[in-house]
GUTI-89693 format. One record per atom (N, C-alpha, C): residue in one letter; x, y, z; residue number from 1. Coordinates in steps of 0.001 Angstrom, whole numbers, padded with zeros to 6 digits. Atoms other than C-alpha are relative to their C-alpha. Layout:
<pts>
{A, {X, Y, Z}, NUM};
...
</pts>
This chain:
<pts>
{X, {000206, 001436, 000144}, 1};
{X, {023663, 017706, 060486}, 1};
{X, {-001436, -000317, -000411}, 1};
{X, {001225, 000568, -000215}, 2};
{X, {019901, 017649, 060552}, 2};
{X, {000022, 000646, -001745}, 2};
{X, {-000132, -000884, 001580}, 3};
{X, {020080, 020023, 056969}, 3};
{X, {000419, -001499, -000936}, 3};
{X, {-000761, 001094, 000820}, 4};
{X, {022357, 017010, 055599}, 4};
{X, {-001474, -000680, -000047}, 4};
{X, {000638, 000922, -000266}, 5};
{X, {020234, 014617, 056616}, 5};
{X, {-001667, -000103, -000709}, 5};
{X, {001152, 000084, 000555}, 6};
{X, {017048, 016028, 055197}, 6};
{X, {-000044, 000033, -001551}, 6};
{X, {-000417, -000256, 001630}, 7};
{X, {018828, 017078, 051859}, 7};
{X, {000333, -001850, -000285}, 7};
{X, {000096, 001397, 000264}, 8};
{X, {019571, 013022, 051806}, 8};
{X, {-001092, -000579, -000014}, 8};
{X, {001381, 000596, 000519}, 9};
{X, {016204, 012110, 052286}, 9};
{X, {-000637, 000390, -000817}, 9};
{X, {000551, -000229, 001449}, 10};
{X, {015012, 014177, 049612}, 10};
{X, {000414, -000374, -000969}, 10};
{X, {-000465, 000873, 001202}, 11};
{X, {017282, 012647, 047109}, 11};
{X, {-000045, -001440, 000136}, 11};
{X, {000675, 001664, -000540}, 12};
{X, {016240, 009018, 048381}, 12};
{X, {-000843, -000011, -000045}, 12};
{X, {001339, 000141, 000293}, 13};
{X, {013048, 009857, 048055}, 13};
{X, {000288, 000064, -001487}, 13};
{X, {-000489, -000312, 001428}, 14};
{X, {013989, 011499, 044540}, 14};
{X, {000320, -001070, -000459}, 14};
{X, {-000341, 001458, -000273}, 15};
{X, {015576, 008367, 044128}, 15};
{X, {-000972, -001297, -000579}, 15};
{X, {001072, 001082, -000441}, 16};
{X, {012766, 005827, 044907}, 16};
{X, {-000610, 000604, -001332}, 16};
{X, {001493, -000371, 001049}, 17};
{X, {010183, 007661, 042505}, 17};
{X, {000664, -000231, -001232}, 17};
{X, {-000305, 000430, 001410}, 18};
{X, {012577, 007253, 039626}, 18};
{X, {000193, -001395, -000438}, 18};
{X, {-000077, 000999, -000050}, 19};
{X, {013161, 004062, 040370}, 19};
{X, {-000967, -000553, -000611}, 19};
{X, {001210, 000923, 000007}, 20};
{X, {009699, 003136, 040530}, 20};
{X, {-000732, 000509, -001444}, 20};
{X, {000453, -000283, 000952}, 21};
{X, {008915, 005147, 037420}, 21};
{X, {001372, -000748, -001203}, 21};
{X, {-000675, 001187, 001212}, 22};
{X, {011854, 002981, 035236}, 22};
{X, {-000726, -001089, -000008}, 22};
{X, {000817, 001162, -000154}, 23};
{X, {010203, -000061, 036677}, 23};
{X, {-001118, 000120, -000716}, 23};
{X, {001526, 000168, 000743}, 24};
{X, {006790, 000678, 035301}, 24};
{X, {000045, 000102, -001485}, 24};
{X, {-000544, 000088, 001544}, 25};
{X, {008324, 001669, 031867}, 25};
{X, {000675, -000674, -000266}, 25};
{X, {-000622, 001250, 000398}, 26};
{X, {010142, -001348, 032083}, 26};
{X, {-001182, -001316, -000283}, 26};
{X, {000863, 001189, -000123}, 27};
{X, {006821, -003428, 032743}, 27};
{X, {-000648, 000488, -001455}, 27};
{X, {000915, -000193, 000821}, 28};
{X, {005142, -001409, 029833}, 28};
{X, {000404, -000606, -001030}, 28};
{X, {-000928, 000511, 000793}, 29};
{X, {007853, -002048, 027510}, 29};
{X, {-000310, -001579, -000309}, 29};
{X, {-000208, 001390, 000527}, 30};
{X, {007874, -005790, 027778}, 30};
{X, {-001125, -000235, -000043}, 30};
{X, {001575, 000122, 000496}, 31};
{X, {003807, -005917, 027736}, 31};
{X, {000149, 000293, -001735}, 31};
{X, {000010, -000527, 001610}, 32};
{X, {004532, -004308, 024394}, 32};
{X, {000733, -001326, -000757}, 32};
{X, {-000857, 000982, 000598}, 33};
{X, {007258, -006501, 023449}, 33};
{X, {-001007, -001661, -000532}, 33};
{X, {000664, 001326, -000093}, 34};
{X, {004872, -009577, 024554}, 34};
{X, {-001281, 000495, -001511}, 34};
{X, {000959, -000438, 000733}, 35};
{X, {002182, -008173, 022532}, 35};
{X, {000224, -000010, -001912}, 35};
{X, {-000074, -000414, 001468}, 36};
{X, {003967, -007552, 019283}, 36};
{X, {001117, -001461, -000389}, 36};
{X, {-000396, 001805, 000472}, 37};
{X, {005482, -011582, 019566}, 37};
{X, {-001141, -000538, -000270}, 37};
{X, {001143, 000948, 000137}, 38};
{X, {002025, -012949, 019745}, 38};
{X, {-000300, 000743, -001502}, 38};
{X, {000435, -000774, 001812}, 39};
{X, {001055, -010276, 016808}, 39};
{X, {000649, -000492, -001232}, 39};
{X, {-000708, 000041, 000898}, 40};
{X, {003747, -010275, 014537}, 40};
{X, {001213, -001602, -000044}, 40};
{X, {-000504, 001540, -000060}, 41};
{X, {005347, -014421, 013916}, 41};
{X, {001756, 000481, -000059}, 41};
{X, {-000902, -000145, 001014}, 42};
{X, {007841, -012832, 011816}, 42};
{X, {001277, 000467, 001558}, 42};
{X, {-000542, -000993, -001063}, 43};
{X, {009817, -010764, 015059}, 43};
{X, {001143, -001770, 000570}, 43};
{X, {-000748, 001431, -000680}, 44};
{X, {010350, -014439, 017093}, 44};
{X, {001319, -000455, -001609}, 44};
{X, {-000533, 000630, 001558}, 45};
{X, {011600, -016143, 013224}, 45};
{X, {001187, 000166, 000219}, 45};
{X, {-001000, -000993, 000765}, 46};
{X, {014164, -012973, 012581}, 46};
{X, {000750, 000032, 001575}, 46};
{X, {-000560, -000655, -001553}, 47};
{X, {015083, -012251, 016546}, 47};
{X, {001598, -000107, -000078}, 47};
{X, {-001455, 000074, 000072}, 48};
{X, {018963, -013279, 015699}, 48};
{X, {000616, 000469, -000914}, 48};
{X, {-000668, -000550, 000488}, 49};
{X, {019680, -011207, 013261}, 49};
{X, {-000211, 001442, -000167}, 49};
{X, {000570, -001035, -000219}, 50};
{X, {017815, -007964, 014878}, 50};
{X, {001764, 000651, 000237}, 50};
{X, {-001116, -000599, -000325}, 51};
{X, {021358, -005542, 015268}, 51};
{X, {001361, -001134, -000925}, 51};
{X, {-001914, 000222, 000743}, 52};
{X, {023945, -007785, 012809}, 52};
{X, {-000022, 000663, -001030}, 52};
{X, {-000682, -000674, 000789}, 53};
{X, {025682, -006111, 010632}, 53};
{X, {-000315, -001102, -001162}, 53};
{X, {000496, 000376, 001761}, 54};
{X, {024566, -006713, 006890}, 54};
{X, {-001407, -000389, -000060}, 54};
{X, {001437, 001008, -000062}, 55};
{X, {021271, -008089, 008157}, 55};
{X, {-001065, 000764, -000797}, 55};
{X, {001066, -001131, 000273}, 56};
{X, {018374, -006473, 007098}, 56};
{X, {-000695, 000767, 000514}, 56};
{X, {000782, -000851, -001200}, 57};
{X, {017201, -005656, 010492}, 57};
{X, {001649, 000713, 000890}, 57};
{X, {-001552, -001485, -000310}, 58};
{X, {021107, -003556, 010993}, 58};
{X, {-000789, 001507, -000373}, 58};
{X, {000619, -001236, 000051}, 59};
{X, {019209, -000449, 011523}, 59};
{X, {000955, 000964, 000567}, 59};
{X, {-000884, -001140, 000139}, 60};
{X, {022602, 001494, 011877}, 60};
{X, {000617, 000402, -000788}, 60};
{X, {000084, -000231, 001186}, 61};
{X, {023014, 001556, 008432}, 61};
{X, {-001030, 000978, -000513}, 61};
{X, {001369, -000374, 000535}, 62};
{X, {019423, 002675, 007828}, 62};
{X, {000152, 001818, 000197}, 62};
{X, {000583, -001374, -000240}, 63};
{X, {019105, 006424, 007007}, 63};
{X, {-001544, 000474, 000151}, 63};
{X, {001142, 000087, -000316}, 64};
{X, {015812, 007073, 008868}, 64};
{X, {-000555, 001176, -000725}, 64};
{X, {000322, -000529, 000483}, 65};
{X, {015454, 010000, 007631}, 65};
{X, {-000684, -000024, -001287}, 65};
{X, {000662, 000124, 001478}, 66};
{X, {015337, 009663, 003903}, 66};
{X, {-000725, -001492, 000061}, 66};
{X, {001241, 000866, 000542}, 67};
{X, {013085, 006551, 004636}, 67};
{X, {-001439, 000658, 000814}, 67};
{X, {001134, -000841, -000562}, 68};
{X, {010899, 008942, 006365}, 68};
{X, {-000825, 000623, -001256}, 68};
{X, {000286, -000778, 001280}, 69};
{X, {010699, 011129, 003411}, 69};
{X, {-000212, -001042, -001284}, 69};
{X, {000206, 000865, 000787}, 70};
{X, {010133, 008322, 001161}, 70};
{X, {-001376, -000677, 000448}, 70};
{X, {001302, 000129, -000854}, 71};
{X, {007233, 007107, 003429}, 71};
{X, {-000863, 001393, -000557}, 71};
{X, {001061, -001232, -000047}, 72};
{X, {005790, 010416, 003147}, 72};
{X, {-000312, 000258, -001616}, 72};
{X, {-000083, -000337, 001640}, 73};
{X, {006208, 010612, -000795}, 73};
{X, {-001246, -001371, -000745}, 73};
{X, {000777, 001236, 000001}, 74};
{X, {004498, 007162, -000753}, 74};
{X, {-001673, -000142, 000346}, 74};
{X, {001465, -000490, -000463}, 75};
{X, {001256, 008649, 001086}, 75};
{X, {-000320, 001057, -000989}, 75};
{X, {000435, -000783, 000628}, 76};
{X, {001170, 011490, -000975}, 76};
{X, {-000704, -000791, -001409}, 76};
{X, {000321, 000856, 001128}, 77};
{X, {001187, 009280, -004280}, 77};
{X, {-001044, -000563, 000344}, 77};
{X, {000925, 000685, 000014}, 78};
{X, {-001156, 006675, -002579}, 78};
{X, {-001257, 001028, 000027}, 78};
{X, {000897, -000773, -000390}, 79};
{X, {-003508, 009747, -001822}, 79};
{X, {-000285, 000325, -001698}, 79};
{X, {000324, -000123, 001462}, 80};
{X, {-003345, 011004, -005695}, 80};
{X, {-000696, -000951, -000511}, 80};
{X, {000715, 000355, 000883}, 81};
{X, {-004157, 008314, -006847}, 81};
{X, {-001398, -001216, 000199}, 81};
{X, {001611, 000415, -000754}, 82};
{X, {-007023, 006894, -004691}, 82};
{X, {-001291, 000886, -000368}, 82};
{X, {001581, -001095, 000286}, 83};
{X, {-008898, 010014, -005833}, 83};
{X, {-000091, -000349, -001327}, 83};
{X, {000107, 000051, 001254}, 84};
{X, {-008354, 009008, -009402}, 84};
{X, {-000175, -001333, -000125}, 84};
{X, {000986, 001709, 000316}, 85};
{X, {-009684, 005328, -008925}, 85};
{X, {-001411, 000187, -000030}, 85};
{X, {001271, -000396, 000555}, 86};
{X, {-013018, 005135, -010155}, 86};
{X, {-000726, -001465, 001184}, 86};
{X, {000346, 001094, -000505}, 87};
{X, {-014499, 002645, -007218}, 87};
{X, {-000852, -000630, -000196}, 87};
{X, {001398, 000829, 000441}, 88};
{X, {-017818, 001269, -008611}, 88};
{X, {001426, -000830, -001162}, 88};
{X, {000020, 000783, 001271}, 89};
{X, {-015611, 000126, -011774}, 89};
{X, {001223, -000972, 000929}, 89};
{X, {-001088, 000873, -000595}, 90};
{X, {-012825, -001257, -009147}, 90};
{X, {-001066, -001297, 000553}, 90};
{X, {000736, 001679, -000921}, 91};
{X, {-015248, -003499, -007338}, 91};
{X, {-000660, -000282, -000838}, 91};
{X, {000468, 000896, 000833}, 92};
{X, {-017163, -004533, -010395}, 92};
{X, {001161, -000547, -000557}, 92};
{X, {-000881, 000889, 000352}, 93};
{X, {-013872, -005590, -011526}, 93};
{X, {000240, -001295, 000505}, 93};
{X, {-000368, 001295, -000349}, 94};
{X, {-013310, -007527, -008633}, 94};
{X, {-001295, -001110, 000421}, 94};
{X, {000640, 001047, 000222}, 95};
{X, {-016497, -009237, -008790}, 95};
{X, {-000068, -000688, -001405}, 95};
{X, {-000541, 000957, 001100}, 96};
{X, {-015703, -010475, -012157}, 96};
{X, {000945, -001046, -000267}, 96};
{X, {-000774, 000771, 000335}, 97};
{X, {-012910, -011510, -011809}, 97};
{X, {-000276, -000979, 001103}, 97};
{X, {000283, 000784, -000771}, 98};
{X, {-014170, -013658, -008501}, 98};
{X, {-001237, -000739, -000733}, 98};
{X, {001546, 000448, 000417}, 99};
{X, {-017516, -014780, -010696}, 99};
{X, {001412, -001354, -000759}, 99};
{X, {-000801, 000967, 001041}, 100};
{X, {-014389, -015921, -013261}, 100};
{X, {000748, -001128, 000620}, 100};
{X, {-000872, 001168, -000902}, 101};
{X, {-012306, -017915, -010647}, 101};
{X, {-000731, -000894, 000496}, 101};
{X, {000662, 000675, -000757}, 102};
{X, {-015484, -019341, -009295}, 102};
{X, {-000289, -001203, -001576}, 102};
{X, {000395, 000971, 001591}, 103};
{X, {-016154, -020706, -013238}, 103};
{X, {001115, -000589, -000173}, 103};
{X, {-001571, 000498, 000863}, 104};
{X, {-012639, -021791, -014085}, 104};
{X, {000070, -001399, 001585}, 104};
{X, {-000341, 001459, -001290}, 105};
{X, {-012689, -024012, -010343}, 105};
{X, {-001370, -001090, -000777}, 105};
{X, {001531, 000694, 000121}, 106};
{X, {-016419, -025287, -011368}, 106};
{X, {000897, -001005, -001601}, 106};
{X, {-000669, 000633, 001204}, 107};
{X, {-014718, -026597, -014945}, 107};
{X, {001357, -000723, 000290}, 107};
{X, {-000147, 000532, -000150}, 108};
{X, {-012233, -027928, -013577}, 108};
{X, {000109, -001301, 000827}, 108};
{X, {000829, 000929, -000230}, 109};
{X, {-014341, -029901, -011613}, 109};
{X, {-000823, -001199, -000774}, 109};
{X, {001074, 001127, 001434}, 110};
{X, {-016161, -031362, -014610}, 110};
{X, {001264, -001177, -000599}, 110};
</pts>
């Protein structure tokens, strides 16, 4: 009896600690959740059509995979061709073209 009894309190203890470890990954979870409503507008907006079918956020359609590998094909490319931008002539571009937008507002001011 006393054997029982201790093998029950070790799984009640066992028990308790998982408990209390869902709970805390339940509190982290919705910190997150809260966190990525204030962040992202778009999440609240869309929230009713997160899981329907045809939606755009039906992510049981979605082969994760090949958008994994498409992601990754996407870094590679952006990586190519970041080394083959010439950055002095990129940012003198874009101060030209900001000198030009600042002239074209000024004129049609006049």
């Amino acid at each position: 009896m006393k054997n029982d009894n201790e093998k029950y309190e070790k799984e009640l203890s066992r028990i308790k600690r998982n408990i209390m470890e869902v709970n805390k990954e339940i509190e982290s979870i919705n910190f997150k959740i809260n966190k990525f409503e204030k962040e992202f507008d778009w999440l609240i907006a869309n929230y009713n059509q997160f899981g329907v079918s045809g939606s755009q956020y039906d992510f049981d359609k979605a082969d994760i995979q090949a958008e994994k590998e498409k992601l990754e094909k996407l870094r590679v490319d952006r990586e190519y061709l970041s080394k083959r931008v010439d950055h002095n002539i990129e940012s003198t571009n874009e101060m030209v073209e900001q000198e030009y937008h600042t002239l074209m507002n000024r004129k049609k001011g006049l």
